[in-house]
C-alpha positions in Angstrom: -20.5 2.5 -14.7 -16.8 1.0 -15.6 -14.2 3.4 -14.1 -10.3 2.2 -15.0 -8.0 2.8 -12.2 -4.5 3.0 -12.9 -1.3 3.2 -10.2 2.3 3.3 -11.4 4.2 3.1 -7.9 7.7 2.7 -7.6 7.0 -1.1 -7.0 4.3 -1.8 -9.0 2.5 -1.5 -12.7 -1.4 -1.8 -12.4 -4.7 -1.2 -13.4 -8.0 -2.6 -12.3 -11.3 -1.9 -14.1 -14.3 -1.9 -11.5 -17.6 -2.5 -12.3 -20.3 -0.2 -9.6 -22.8 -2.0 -11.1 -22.0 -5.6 -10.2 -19.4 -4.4 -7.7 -16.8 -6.6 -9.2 -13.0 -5.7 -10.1 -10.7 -7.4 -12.7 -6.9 -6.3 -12.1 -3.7 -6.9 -13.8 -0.5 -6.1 -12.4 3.3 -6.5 -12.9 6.1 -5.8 -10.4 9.0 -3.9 -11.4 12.0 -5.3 -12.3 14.9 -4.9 -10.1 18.4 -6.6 -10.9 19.6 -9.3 -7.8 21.2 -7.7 -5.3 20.0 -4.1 -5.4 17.2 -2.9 -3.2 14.8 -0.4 -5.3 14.7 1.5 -8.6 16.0 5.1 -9.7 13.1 7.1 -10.3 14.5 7.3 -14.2 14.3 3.8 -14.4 10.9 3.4 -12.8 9.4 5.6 -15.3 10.6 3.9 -18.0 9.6 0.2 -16.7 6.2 2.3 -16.2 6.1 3.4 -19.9 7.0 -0.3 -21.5 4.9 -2.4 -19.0 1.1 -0.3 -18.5 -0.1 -0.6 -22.2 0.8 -4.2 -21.5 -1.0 -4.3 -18.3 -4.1 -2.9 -20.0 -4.4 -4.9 -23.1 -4.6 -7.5 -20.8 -6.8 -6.3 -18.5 -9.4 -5.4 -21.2 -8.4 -8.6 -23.6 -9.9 -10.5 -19.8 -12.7 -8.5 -19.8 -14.2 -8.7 -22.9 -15.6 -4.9 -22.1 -16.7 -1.7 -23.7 -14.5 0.8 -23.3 -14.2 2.4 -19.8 -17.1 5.4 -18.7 -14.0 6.8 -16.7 -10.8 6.5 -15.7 -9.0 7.8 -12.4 -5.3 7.7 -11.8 -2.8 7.6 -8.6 -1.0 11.1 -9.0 0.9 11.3 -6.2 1.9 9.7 -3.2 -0.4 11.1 -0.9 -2.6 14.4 -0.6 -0.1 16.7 1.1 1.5 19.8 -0.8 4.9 19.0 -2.1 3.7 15.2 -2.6 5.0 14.2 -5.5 7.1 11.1 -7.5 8.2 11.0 -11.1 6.9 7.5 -11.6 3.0 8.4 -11.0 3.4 10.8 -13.9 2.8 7.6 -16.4 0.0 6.7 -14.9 -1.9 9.5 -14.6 -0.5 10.8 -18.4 -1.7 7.6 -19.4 -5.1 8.3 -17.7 -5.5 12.0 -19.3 -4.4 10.6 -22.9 -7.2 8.4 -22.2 -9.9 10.7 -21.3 -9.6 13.1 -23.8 -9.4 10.8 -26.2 -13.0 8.5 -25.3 -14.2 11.9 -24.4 -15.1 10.1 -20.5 -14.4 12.1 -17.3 -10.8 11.6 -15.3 -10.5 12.0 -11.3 -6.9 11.8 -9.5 -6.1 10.2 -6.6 -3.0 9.8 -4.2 -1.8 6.4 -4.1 -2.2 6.5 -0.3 -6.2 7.3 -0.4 -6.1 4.3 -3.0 -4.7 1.6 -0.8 -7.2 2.9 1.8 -9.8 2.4 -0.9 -8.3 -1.2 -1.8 -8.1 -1.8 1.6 -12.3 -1.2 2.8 -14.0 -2.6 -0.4 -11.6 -6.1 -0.4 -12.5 -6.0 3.7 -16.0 -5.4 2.5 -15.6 -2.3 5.1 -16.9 0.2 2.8 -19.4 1.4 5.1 -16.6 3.2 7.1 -16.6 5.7 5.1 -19.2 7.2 7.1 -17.0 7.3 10.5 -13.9 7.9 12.0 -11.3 5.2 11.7 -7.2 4.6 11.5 -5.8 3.2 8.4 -2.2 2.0 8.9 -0.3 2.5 5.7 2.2 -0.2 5.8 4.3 -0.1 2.8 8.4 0.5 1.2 7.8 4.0 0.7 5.1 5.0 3.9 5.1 4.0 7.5 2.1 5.8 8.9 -1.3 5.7 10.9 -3.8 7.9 9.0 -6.9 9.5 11.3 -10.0 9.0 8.0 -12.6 11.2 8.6 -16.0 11.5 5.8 -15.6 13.9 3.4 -18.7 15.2 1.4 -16.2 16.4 -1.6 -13.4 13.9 -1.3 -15.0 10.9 0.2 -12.6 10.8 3.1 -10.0 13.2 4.7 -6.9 11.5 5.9 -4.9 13.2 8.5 -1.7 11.7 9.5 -1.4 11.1 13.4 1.7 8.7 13.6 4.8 7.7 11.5 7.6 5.9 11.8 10.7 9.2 12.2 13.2 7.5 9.8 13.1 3.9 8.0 9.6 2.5 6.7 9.1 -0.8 7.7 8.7 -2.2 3.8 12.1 -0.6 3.6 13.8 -2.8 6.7 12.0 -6.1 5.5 13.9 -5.5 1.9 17.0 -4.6 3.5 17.1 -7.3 5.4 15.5 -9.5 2.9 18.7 -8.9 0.7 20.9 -9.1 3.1 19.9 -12.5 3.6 20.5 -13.4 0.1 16.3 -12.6 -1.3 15.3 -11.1 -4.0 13.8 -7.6 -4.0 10.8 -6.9 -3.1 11.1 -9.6 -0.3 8.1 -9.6 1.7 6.6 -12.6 0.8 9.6 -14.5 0.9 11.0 -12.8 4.3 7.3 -14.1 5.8 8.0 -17.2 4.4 11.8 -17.5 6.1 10.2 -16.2 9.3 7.5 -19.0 9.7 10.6 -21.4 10.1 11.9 -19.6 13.1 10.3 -21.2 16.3 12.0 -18.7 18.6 10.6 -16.3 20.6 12.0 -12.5 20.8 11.5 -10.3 23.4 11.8 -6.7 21.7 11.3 -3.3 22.8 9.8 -0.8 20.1 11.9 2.7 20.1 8.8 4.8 20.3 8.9 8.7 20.4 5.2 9.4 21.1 2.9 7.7 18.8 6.2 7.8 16.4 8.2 4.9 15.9 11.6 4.5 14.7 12.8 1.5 12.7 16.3 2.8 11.3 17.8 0.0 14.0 16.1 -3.3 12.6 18.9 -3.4 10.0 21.8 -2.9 11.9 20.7 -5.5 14.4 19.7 -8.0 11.8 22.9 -7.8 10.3 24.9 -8.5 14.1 22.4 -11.3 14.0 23.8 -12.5 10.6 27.3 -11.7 11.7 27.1 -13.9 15.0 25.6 -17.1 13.0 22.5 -16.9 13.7 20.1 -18.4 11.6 18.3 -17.1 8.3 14.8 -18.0 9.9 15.7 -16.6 13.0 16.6 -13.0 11.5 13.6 -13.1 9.4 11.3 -13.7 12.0 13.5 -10.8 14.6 12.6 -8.2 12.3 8.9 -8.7 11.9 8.8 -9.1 15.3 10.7 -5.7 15.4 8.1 -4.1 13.2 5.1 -5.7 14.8 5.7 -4.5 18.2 6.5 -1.4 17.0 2.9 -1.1 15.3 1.4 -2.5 18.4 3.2 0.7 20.5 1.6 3.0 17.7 -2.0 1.5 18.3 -1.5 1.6 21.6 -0.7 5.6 21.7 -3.8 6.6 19.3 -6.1 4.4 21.4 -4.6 6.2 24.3 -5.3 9.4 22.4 -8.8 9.2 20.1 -10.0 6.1 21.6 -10.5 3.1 20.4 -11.8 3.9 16.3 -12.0 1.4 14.1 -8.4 0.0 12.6 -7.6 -0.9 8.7 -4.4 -1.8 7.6 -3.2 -1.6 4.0 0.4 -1.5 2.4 2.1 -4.4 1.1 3.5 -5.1 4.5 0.1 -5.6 6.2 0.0 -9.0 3.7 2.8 -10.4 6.3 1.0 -13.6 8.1 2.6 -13.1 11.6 1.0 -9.4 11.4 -2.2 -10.5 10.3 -2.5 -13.0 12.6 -1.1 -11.3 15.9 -3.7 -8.4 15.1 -6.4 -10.1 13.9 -6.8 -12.1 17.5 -5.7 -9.4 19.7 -7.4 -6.0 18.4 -10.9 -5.1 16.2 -9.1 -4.4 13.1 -9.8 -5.1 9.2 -7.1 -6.0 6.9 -7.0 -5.8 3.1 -7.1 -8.9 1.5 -3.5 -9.5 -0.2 -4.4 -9.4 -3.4 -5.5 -5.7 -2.9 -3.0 -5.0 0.3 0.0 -4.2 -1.9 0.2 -1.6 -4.6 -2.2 -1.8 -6.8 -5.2 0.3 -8.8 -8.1 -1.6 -7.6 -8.2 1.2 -4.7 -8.0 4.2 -7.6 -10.7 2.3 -9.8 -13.2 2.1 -6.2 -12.7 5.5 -5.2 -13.2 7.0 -8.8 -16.6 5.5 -8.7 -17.3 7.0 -5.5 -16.2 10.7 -6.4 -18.2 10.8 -9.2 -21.4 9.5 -7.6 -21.1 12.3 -5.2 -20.4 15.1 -8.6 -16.6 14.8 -8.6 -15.6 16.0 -12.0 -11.7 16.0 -11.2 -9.7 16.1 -8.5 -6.6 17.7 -8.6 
């Protein structure tokens, strides 16, 4: 079976085609465009990016693939499964999606862009298999901040419940406000870890931690006194990762305290950052997505439409 995922996030074109048979994905994908200077897109112009740039993104997926049409497609919908979820831009994708089906005549599923970066997440970690225990999945992106408690699902897969959050800024939203205030072009991420990994100084922070929640509103504010006083570029990089790792780590730290210690995943295109990867990764039991699938994209959407129709999913709204 070939399912075709497809995720129009408000960073982010995609769409990945997935093979269950041969457990292989092909994906294309194409950022946004956002003018220098300005940190994010208007939903209006999101949607229209969206509309120009996915029948692009899927000739070239299927022009790479030399393929038969798709057996299904499934679709991001939403931002996450919770009522009142919703963002103008997933409307392309999964328009695109139903156009699709009703046109080859193939079944569609939806999915929430969040249960698709989870997806992305365990099938590049080759951590499928905990699908069939409890685990946390951090969801570290621009537009979520949050520790999800995954559960097995016999209808959906997996239930994700929502145990910890950051109460104000997400943390992709302090690296690209600090990325452009340091002169990078949005999204910064990878060139914010880059900065950061000229910085040989060591920070002492203290995470502002309200329960298992974190607050990150302050990692701007001090970043720009940093910039203010002279400090270096490197140096402010590397303060607010640090300021984002340690407020992670307090987050952990509270669920272990709470659940015990569960497996931990991380996905969002802030969990690609090399000084997160690597202070977790020696410290704590956790999986991260590979890059590649760690920041938006509809490898995740493709993978978990394969799984809800093996298990009789004919849609899911």
């Amino acid at each position: 079976m070939r399912i075709l995922g497809i995720d129009t996030s408000n960073y982010t074109t995609s769409a990945a085609l997935y093979d269950s048979d041969t457990d292989m994905i092909l994906q294309q994908k194409q950022i946004l465009p956002v003018k220098p200077g300005e940190r994010g897109l208007r939903q209006s112009d999101a949607v229209f990016h969206h509309t120009v740039q996915l029948p692009q993104i899927v000739e070239k997926l299927f022009s790479e693939a030399s393929a038969p049409a798709p057996d299904a497609v499934c679709a991001s919908a939403m931002p996450r499964r919770a009522k009142g979820s919703y963002m103008p831009c997933f409307l392309v994708g999964d328009g695109f999606a139903r156009a699709l089906a009703a046109c080859l005549g193939i079944p569609r599923v939806t999915v929430s862009h969040q249960e698709g970066h989870i997806a992305a997440a365990l099938y590049s970690a080759g951590a499928l298999s905990l699908l069939d225990e409890p685990f946390f999945a951090f969801h570290i992106s621009g537009g979520t901040t949050e520790a999800l408690l995954v559960r097995p699902d016999t209808e959906r897969c997996f239930l994700a419940e929502c145990v910890a959050r950051s109460l104000d800024l997400h943390a992709g939203q302090a690296v690209d406000r600090v990325g452009v205030l340091l002169g990078l072009d949005f999204p910064c991420g990878p060139a914010l870890d880059k900065l950061a990994q000229g910085s040989e100084r060591a920070f002492s922070v203290r995470p502002a931690m309200k329960g298992a929640d974190c607050c990150l509103s302050g990692i701007e504010n001090q970043c720009r006194k940093m910039v203010e006083n002279g400090e270096s570029a490197a140096d402010v990089a590397k303060f607010c990762l640090e300021s984002i790792r340690v407020s992670l780590e307090g987050m952990l730290l509270q669920l272990y305290a709470q659940y015990g210690r569960l497996p931990v995943l991380f996905s969002g295109g802030v969990a690609s950052n090399s000084l997160l990867r690597r202070y977790f990764t020696e410290r704590y039991c956790v999986r991260f997505a590979e890059p590649a699938f760690s920041a938006d994209n509809a490898a995740g959407a493709a993978v978990l439409g394969a799984l809800l129709l093996k298990g009789g999913a004919s849609r899911a709204d």
